[in-house]
SEKOLGU-270666 format. One line per 10 residues: number of its first residue (from 1); their letters; for each residue z negated, x negated, y negated of C-alpha. Coordinates in nm, 3 decimals, m for minus. Example, Ala and Ser with C-alpha at 12.3 -4.5 7.8 and 13.67 -1.06 7.14 Angstrom:
REM residues 2
1) AS) m0.780:m1.230:0.450  m0.714:m1.367:0.106
***
This chain:
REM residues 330
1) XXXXXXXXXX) 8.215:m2.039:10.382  8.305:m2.384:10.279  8.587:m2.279:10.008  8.289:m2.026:9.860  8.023:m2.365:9.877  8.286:m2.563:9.698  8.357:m2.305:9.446  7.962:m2.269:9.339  7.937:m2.706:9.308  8.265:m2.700:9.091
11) XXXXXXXXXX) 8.109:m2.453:8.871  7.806:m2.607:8.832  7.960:m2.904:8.731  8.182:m2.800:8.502  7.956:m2.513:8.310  7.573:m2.656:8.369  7.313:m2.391:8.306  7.074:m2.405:7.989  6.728:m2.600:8.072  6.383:m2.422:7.926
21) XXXXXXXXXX) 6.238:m2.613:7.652  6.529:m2.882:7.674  6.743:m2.835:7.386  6.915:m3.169:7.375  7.089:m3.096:7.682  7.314:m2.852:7.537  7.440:m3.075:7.331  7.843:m3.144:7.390  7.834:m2.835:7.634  8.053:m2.500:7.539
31) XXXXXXXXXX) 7.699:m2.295:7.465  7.603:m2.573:7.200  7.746:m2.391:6.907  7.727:m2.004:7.042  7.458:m1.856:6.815  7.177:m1.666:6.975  7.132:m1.348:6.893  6.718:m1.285:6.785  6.559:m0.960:6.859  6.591:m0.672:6.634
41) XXXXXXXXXX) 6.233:m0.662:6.430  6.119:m0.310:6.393  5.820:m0.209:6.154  5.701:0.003:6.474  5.822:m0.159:6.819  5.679:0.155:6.987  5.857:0.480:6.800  6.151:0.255:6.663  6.112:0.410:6.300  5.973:0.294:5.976
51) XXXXXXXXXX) 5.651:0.331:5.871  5.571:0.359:5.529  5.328:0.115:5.344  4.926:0.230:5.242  4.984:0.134:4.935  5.255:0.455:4.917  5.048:0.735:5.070  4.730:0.587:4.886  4.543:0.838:4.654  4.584:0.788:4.285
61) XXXXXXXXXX) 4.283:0.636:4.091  4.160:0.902:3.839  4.189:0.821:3.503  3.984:0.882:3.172  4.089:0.945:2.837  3.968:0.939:2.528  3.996:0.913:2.130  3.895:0.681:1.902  3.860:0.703:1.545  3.794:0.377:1.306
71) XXXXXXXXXX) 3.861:0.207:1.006  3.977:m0.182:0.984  3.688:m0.180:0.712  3.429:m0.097:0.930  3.184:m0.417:1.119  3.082:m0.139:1.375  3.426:m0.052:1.450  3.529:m0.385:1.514  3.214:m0.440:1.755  3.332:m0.100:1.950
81) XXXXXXXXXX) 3.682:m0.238:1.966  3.639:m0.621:2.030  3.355:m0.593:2.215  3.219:m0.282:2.401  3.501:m0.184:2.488  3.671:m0.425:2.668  3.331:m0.495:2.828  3.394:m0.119:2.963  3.761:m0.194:3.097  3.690:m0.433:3.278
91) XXXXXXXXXX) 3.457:m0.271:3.571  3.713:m0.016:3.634  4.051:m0.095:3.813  4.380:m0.165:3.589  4.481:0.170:3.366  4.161:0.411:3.463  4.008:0.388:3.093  4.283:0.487:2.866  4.146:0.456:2.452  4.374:0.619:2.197
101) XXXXXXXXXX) 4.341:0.443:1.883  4.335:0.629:1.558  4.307:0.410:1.262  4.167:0.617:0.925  4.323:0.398:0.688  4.687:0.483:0.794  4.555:0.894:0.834  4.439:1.088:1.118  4.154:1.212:0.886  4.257:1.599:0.953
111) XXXXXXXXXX) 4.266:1.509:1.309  3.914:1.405:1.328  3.810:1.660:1.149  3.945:1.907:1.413  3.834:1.771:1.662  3.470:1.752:1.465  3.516:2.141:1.431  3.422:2.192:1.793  3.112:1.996:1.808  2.781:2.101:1.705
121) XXXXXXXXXX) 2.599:1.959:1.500  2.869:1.799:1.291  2.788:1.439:1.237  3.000:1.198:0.969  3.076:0.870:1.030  3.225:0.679:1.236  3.327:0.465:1.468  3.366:0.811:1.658  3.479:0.869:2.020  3.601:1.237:2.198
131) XXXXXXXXXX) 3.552:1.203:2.566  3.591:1.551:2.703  3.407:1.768:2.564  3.136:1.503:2.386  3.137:1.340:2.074  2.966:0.951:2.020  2.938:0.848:1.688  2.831:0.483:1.594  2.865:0.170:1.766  2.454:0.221:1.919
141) XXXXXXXXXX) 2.563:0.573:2.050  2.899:0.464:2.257  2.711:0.060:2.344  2.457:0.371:2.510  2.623:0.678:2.619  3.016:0.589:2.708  2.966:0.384:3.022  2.767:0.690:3.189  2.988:0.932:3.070  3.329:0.720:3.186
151) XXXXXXXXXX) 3.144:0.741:3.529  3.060:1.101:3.566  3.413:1.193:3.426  3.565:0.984:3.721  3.325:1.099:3.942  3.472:1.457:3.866  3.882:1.364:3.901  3.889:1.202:3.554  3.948:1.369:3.220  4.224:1.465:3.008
161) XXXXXXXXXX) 4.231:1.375:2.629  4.018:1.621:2.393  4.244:1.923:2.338  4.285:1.924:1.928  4.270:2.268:1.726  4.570:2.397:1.565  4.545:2.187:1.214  4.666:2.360:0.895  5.019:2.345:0.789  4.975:2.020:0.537
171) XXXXXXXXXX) 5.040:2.147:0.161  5.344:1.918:m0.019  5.156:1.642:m0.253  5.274:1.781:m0.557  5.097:1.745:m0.952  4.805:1.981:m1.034  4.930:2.328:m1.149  4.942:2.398:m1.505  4.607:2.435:m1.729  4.406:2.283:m1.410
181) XXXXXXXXXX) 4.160:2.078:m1.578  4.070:1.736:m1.439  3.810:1.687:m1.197  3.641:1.357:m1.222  3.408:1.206:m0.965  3.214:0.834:m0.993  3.169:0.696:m0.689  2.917:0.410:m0.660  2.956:0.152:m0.351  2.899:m0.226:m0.217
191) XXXXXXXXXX) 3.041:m0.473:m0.019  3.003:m0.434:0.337  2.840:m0.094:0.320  2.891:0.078:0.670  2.847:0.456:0.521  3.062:0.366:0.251  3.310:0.292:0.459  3.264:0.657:0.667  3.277:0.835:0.367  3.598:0.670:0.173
201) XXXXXXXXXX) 3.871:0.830:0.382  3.715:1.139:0.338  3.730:1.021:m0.063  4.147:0.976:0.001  4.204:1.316:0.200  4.026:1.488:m0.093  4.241:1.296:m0.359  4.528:1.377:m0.142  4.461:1.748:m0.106  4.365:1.800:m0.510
211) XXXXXXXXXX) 4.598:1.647:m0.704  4.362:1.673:m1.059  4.053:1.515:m0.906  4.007:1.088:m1.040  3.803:0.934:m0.854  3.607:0.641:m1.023  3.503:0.368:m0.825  3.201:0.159:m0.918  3.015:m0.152:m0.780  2.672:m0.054:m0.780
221) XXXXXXXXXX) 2.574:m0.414:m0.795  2.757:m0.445:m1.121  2.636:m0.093:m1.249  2.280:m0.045:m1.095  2.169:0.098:m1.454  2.486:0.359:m1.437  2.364:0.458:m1.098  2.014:0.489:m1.188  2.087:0.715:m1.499  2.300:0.954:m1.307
231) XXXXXXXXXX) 2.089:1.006:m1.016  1.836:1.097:m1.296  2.099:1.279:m1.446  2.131:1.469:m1.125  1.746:1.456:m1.039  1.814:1.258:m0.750  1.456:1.034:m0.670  1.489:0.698:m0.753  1.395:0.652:m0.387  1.680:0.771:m0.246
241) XXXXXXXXXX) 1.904:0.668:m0.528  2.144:0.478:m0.313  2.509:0.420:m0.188  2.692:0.528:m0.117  2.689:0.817:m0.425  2.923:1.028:m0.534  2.888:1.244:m0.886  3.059:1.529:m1.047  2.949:1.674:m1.345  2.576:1.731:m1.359
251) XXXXXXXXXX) 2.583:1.731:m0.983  2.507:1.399:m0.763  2.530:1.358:m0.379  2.342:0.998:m0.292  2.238:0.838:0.062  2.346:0.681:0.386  2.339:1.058:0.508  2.637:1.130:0.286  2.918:1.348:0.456  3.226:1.455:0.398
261) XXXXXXXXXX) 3.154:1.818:0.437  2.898:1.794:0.137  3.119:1.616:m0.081  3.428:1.838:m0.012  3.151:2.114:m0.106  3.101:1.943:m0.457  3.419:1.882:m0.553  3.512:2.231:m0.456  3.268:2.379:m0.702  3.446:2.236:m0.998
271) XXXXXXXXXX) 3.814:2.294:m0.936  3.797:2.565:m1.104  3.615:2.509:m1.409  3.690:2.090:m1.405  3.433:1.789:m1.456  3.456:1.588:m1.770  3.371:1.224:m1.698  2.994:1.225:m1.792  2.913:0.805:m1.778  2.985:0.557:m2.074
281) XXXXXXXXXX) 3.253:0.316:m2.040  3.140:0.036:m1.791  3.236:m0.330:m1.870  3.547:m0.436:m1.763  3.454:m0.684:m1.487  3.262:m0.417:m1.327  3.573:m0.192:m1.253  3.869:m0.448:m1.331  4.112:m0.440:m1.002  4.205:m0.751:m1.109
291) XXXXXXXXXX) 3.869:m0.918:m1.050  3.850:m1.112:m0.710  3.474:m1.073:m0.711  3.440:m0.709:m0.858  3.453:m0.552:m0.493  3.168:m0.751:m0.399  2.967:m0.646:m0.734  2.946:m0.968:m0.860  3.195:m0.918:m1.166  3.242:m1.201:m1.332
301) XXXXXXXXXX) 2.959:m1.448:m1.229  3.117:m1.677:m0.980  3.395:m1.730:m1.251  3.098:m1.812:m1.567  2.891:m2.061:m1.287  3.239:m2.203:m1.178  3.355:m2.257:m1.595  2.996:m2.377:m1.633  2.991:m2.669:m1.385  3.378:m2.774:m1.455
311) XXXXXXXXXX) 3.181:m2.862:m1.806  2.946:m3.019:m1.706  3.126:m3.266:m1.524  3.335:m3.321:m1.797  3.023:m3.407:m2.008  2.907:m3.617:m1.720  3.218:m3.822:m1.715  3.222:m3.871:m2.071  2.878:m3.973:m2.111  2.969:m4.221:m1.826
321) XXXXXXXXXX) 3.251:m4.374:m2.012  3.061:m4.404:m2.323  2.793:m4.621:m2.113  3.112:m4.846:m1.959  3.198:m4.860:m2.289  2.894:m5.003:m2.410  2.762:m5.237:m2.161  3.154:m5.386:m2.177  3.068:m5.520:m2.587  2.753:m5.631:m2.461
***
């Protein structure tokens, strides 16, 4: 019994047990530097197997799609696309509104119309949005009707974009065939004319699609007697003699109501038998691509004031030297 006593104080001495809480006493002992080992951490302690995140069984967010077509020319356009719009985005989570951008000027015209084919009635203009199976057109129509529409869609699942009918098999841009006579159109415009800027790529398919028609392009600001003696010329009221106009022969088309199904209808009448141009010459300024100011309709007016007060300080100067001049002998 005393050999086993002795044994248990020699150990004790020589390998001291670990105190709770008391971590400076291991120092310079043979357990100072053994590592200890930490529990294994489980992502369930109960069934020892992963579990997988919410965030990976969590339902996907339905989504909405939609077209729009615009033109960079158009103010309503920009309004839709810098302004409603993202006003839109932003009360629905990241991705759920999905806008596919068709700009006019660079094409898509066919495409619109295709889509237009489906809708009843058929309304020009644009900017113009497909969502399902509805059609907005104008910036007052999708401030009114998209946000409602976004929501029911979503409330349903979401919506896929607007299937598009099969378009026609584009015809090569080639010259007009031989003996087709010339089809000539005067178009009458402004600056910053929102239907004016519906109608023109519907002006550029046409051109595009019938080689022999010229199209004309007036300012009606620097031609309001042209305009006024073809709507006459047409019997178009004076009333509703306004841009944007289009004319072919005898024929005239005038009003913010202009569309590019009744224009396609005009020039389609005289393919056959061709349109001679019908209007005198117009000045120059009026029609001169050159001209800074001729989009605006101002032809060459800014230039005469500008020329006119460039003179007139040169007089002014003069005359003041003159004076200097004299009161310096006196």
């Amino acid at each position: 019994m005393k050999i086993v006593l002795a044994i248990g104080i020699l150990a004790l001495v020589v390998a001291p047990p670990p105190l709770p809480g008391n971590s400076e006493w291991l120092l310079g002992s043979r357990w100072a530097d053994t590592p200890i080992p930490e529990p294994t951490r489980k992502v369930c302690h109960l069934c020892d197997e992963d579990v997988a995140s919410p965030a990976a069984t969590a339902t996907p967010l339905p989504v909405a799609h939609l077209w729009l077509f615009y033109s960079s020319h158009c103010s309503d356009c920009t309004v839709v696309m810098k302004e409603i719009l993202p006003a839109i985005r932003e009360t629905y989570a990241a991705g759920q509104v999905v806008v596919h951008e068709r700009d006019l000027e660079k094409g898509s015209y066919e495409m619109m119309q295709a889509l237009e084919s489906i809708h009843e009635p058929q309304v020009g203009g644009i900017p113009k949005i497909f969502i399902g199976s509805q059609m907005l057109v104008g910036e007052k129509a999708i401030r009114d009707r998209l946000p409602s529409l976004i929501d029911e869609y979503l409330a349903s699942g979401g919506v896929d974009l607007a299937a598009i009918p099969a378009l026609p098999t584009p015809t090569p841009a080639v010259g007009p065939a031989e003996g087709a006579p010339d089809v000539h159109l005067a178009y009458f415009t402004v600056f910053d004319c929102q239907p004016c800027s519906m109608l023109e790529p519907a002006l550029r398919s046409l051109a595009q699609q019938h080689p022999q028609l010229v199209i004309h392009t007036f300012s009606v600001s620097g031609s309001p007697e042209l305009l006024a003696r073809l709507c006459n010329q047409a019997g178009i009221k004076v009333s509703a003699c306004i841009v944007p106009a289009v004319f072919v022969g005898q024929e005239g088309l005038a009003g913010p109501e202009l569309g590019a199904n009744a224009v396609t209808d005009l020039v389609a009448r005289y393919l056959a038998s061709g349109a001679p141009v019908t209007w005198e010459d117009e000045p120059a300024a009026a029609q001169d691509p050159t001209n800074p100011f001729a989009r605006a309709g101002l032809g060459w007016v800014p230039l005469v004031l500008a020329f006119g007060v460039v003179i007139g300080v040169v007089v002014w100067w003069l005359i003041g030297k003159k004076r200097a001049a004299a009161n310096g002998d006196d």
